[in-house]
C-alpha positions in Angstrom: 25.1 -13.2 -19.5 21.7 -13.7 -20.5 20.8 -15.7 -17.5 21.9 -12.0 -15.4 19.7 -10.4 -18.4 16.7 -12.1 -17.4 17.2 -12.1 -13.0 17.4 -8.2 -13.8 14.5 -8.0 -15.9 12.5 -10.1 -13.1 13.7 -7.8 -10.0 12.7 -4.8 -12.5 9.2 -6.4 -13.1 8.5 -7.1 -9.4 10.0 -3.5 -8.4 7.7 -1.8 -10.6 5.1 -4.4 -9.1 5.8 -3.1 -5.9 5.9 0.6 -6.8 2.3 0.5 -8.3 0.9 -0.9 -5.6 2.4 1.7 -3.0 0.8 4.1 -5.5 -2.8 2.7 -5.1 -3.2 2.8 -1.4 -1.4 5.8 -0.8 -0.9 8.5 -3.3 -3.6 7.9 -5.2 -5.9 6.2 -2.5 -7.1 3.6 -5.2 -7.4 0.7 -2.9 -10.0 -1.1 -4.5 -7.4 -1.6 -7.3 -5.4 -3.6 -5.2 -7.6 -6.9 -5.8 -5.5 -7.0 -9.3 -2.3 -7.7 -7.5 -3.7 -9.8 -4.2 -5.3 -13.7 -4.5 -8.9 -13.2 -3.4 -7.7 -15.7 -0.8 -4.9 -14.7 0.5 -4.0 -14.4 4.1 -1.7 -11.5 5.7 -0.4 -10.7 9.4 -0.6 -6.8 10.2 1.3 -5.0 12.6 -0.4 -6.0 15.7 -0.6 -9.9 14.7 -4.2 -9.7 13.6 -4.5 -12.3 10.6 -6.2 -10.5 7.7 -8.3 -13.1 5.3 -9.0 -12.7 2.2 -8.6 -9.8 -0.5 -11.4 -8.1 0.4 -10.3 -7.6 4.3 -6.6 -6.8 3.4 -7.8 -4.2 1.0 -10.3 -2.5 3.7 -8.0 -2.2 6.3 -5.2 -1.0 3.9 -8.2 1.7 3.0 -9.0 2.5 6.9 -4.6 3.0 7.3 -4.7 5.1 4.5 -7.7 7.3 5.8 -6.5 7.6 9.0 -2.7 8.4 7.8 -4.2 11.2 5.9 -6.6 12.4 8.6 -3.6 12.5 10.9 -1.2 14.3 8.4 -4.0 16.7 7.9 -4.4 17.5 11.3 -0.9 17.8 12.4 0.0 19.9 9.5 -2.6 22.3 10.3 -1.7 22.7 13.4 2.1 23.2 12.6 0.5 26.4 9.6 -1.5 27.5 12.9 1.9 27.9 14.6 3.6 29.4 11.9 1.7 32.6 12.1 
C-alpha cells in the first residue's frame, strides 16, 4: 500500500513537471524559464532529426516554434473573422 502511495505521488510530481513546462513555452511564452527543468547539456532530436545541443539551443528553437505557432494562429484566425462578415 504505501509502496502504490509513493509510485502515485511520483507520476503526480512528474505530471505536474510536465504540465509547467507546457505552460512556459506555450501559454505563457516563458521559454527562458525552461533552463530550470532542462541540463545545460542536454541533447534532444526535433521533428526533422536535427540534434539540438545544449539548454540554450533547445530553449531557442522551442521560443522560434512558439512564435511561429502564434504568428500562424494569428493569421489564420484573422482571416477566418474576415470571412465571417
Amino acid at each position: 500500500m504505501i509502496r502504490n502511495m509513493k509510485k502515485f505521488r511520483i507520476k503526480q510530481e512528474i505530471w505536474e513537471t510536465i504540465q509547467v513546462i507546457n505552460i512556459f513555452w506555450t501559454d505563457e511564452r516563458k521559454t527562458e524559464e525552461l533552463k530550470d527543468y532542462f541540463h545545460k547539456d542536454m541533447v534532444a532530436t526535433d521533428t526533422d532529426r536535427k540534434r539540438l545541443e545544449t539548454c540554450g539551443v533547445f530553449i531557442a528553437v522551442c521560443g522560434a516554434f512558439t512564435d511561429y505557432a502564434l504568428k500562424r494562429f494569428t493569421y489564420r484566425s484573422s482571416i477566418a473573422i474576415y470571412y465571417e462578415f
